[in-house]
N, C-alpha and C positions, 0 to 999 in steps of 0.2 A: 697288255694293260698299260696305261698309262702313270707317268710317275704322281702321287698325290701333290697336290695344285702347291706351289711352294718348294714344291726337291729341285737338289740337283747332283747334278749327275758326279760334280765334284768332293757335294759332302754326302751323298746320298751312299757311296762306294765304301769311303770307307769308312761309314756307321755302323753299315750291312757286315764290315770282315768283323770292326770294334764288336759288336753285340754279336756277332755269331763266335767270336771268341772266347769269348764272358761266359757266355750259355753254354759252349761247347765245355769248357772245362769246372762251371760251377755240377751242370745236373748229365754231362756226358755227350756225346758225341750221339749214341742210338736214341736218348731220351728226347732229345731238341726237335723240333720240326721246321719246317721251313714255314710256316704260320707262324708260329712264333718268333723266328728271328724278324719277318714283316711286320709281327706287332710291337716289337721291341722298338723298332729302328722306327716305324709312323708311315710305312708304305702297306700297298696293297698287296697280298703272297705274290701274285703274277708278276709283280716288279721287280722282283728280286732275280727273276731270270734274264734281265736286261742285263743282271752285274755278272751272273755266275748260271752254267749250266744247270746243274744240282748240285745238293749238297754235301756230295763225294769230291765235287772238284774245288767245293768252297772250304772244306777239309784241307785238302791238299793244297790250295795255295797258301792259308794260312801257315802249316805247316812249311812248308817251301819257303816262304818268303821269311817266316822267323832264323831257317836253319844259315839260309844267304844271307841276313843281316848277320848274323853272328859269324862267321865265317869271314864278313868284312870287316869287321868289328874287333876281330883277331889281330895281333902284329906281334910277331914272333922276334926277337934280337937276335939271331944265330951269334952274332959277334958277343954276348954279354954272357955271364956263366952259367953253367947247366941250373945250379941253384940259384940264379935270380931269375931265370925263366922260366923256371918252376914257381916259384914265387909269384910271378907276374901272370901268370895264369892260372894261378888258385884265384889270388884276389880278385881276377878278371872276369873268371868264371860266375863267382859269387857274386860280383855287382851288377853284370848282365843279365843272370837269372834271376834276382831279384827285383830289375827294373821291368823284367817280361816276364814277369810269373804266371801268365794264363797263357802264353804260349809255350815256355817250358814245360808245362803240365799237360798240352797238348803232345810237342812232340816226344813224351815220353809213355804218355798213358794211352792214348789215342791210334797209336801205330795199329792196332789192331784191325781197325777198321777202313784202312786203307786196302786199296785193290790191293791186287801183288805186283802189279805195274808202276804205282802209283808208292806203294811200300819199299819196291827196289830205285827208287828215285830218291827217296827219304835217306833212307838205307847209306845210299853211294855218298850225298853232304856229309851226314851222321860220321863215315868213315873218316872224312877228311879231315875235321877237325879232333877225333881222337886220333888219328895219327900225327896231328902238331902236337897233343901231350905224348905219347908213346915216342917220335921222335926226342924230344926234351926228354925223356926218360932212359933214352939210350944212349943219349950224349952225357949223360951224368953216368951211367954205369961205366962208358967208354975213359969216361976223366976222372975213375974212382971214385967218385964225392958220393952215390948213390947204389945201394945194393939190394936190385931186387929179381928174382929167381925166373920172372913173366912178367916181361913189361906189358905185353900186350892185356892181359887179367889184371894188372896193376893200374894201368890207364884204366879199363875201363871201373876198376873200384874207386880210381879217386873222382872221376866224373861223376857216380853215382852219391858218394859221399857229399861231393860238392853241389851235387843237384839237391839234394835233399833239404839245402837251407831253406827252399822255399816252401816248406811245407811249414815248416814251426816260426820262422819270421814273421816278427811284426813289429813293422816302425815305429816308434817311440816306446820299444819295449826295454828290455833290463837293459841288453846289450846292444852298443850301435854298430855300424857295418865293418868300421876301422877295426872294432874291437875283433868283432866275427871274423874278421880279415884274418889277423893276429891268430886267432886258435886257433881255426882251420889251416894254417900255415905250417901250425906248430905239427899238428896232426899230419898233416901230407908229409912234411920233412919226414918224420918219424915213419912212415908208412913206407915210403922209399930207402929206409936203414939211411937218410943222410948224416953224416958226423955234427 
């Protein structure tokens, strides 16, 4: 099928990921149809196949493509100390996940419904970036500053803690990001037994 008279193929692409993200994480991933995301965007359902197989693989790039921005998006100091690069990765975490809140909520809620090809793909990014905090957390155990029993359970509590901002955040609410920065900061130190 043809694109509706007026598309193109540069903004028609990525309306199709915008709105299949949105829908994907407002009414779910099983609930959305591929009709729907065409009426959202102002194409025909048939058009949507010029951009994307089906909707398993419009899943999966989304997802893909958020866990590779983040992972680029990452910069680790090794030369700076265990405690400011912990630090710098709480904060980091929080203003990422906050600036991509429907992809965060994808790649955390959504996993479900990925193949298992497609999930062990997810899966392999997933690890790489909690093992740059599990790293950070073993450099602080190794330099005394941090005392904790499993790093590896420990990573992934403070990822989960630090994901969770984006569920109750909301811009111009009591608290701003710096401040959210500052507690969640305060919380991780503590969480890691740091002095």
């Amino acid at each position: 099928m043809a694109r509706t008279q007026g598309s193109r193929a540069d903004i028609t692409g990525p309306l199709i990921r915008d709105h299949a993200r949105r829908l994907f994480a407002r009414q779910g991933y099983a609930a959305v149809s591929m009709r729907q995301i065409a009426s959202a965007v102002g194409v025909q359902a048939g058009a949507l196949y010029a951009y994307t197989p089906d909707k398993q693989a419009l899943l999966f790039d989304l997802m893909e493509s958020h866990m590779r921005d983040l992972l680029a998006a990452w910069r680790d100091d090794p030369g700076a100390s265990p405690l400011r690069r912990l630090e710098d990765f709480v904060r980091f975490h929080i203003d990422f996940s906050l600036d991509h809140s429907d992809a965060v909520f994808l790649s955390y809620m959504e996993l479900r419904n990925l193949t298992p090809e497609n999930h062990a793909r997810i899966a392999e990014l997933r690890g790489r970036y909690e093992a740059a905090l599990e790293n950070i957390l073993r450099d602080g155990i190794e330099a005394g500053v941090m005392s904790v029993d499993d790093p590896r359970l420990a990573t992934m509590a403070l990822i989960a803690m630090l994901t969770g901002v984006t569920n109750w955040y909301r811009e111009g609410g009591r608290l701003d990001r710096q401040r959210i920065g500052d507690i969640y900061w305060g919380l991780a130190r503590g969480a890691v037994g740091a002095a």
